[in-house]
KOLZA-233619 format. One record per residue (C-alpha): residue number from 1; residue in one letter; chain; x, y, z. Coordinates in nm, 4 decimals, m for minus. Example, Ala and Ser with C-alpha at 12.3 -4.5 7.8 and 13.67 -1.06 7.14 Angstrom:
<nodes>
NODE resi resn chain        u        v        w
NODE    1    A     A   1.2300  m0.4500   0.7800
NODE    2    S     A   1.3670  m0.1060   0.7140
</nodes>
This chain:
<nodes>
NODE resi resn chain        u        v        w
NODE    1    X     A   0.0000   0.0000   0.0000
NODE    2    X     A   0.1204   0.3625  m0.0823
NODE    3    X     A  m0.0514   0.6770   0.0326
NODE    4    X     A   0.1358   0.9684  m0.0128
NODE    5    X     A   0.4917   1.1211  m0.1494
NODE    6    X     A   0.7266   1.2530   0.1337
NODE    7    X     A   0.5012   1.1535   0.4149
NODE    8    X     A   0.2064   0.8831   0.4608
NODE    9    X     A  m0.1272   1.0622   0.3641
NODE   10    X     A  m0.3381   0.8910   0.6325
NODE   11    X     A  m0.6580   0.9786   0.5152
NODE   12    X     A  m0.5526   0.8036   0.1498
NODE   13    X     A  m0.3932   0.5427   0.3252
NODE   14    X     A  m0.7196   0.4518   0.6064
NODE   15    X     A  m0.9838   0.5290   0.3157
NODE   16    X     A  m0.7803   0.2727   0.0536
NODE   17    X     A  m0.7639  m0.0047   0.3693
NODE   18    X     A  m1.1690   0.0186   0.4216
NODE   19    X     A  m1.2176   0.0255   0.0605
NODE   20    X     A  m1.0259  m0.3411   0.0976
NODE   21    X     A  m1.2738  m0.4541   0.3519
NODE   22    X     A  m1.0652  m0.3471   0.7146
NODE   23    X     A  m1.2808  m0.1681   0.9546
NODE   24    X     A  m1.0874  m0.1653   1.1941
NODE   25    X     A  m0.6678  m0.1352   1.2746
NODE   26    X     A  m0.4532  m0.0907   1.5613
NODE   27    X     A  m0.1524   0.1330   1.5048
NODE   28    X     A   0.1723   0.1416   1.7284
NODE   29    X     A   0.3075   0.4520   1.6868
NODE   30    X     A   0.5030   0.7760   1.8609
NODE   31    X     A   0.3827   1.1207   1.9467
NODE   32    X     A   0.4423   1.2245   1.6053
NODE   33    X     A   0.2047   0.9578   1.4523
NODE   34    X     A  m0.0159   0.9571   1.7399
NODE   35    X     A  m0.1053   1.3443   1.6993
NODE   36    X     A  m0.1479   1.3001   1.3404
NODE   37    X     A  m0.4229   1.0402   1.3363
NODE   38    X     A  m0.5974   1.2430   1.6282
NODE   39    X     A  m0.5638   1.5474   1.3897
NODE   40    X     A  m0.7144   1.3662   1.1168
NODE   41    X     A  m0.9961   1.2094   1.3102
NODE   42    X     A  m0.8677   0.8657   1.2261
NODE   43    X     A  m0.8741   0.7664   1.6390
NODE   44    X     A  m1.1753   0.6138   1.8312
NODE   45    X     A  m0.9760   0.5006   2.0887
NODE   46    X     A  m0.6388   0.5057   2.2352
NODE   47    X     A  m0.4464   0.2690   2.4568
NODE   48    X     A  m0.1816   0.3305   2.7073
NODE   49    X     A   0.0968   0.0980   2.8944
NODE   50    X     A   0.2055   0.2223   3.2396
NODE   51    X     A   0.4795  m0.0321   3.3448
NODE   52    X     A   0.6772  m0.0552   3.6357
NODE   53    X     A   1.0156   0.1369   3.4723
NODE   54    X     A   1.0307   0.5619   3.4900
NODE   55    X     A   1.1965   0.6737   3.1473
NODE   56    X     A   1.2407   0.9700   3.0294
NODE   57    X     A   1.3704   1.3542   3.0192
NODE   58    X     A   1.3355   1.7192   2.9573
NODE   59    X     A   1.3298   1.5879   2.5969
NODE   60    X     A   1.0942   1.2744   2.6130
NODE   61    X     A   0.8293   1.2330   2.3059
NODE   62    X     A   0.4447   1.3372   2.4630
NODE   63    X     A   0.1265   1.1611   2.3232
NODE   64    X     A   0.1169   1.4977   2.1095
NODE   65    X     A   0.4837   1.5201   1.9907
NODE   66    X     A   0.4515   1.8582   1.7930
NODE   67    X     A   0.6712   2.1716   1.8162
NODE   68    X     A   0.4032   2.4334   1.9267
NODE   69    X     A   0.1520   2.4044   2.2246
NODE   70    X     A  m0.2177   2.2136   2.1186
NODE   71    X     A  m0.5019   2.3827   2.2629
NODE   72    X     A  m0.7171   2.1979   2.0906
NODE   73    X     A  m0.7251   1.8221   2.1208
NODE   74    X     A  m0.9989   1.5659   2.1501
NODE   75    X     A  m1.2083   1.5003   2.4732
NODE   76    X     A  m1.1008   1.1322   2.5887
NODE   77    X     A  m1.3258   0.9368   2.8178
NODE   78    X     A  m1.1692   0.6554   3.0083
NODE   79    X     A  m1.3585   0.3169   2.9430
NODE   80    X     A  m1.1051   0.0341   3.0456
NODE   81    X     A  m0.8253  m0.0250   3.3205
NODE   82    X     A  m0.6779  m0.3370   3.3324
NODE   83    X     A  m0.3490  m0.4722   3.5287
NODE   84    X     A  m0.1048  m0.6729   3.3428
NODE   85    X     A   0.1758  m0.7998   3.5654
NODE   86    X     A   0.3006  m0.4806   3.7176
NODE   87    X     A   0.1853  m0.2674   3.4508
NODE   88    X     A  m0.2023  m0.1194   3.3496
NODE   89    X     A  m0.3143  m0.0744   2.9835
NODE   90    X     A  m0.5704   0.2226   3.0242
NODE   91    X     A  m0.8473   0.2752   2.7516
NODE   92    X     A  m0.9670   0.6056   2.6192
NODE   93    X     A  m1.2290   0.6535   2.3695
NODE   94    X     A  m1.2892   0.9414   2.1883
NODE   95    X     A  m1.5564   1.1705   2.3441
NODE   96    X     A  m1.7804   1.2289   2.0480
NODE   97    X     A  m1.9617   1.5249   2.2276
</nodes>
């Protein structure tokens, strides 16, 4: 599948995988790619690992890895926490209010 020149055209890319029958995907991405599919509308839902090991730094990738502040981003409502091991996978779905 290719969507796009220089960068992936998500909404090319999503509308040509539901045009092959997918209705739904899971992506596994960064800030960067994270942001982007929020900015598109392509998210319903996001999932998050806390585990049991602080990373990090002044420079450490956010969920919204952009240069300039975001105002603007969509309501979440939590719908699932669930413990695995030491860790919890938290659900979000978008808030479609």
């Amino acid at each position: 599948l290719t969507a796009g020149d220089e960068r992936v055209d998500l909404l090319r890319a999503f509308a040509t995988l539901q045009e092959r029958g997918l209705e739904r995907i899971m992506v596994e991405g960064g800030g960067e790619l994270i942001f982007s599919l929020f900015e598109a509308g392509l998210l319903d839902e996001l999932r998050v690992f806390v585990g049991p090991t602080v990373i990090g730094g002044r420079d450490a990738p956010t969920l919204a890895d952009v240069e300039e502040f975001v105002a603007e981003f969509p309501a979440l409502k939590l719908g699932d926490v669930d413990r695995l091991d030491d860790g919890v996978l938290l659900t979000w779905r978008v808030d479609e209010r």
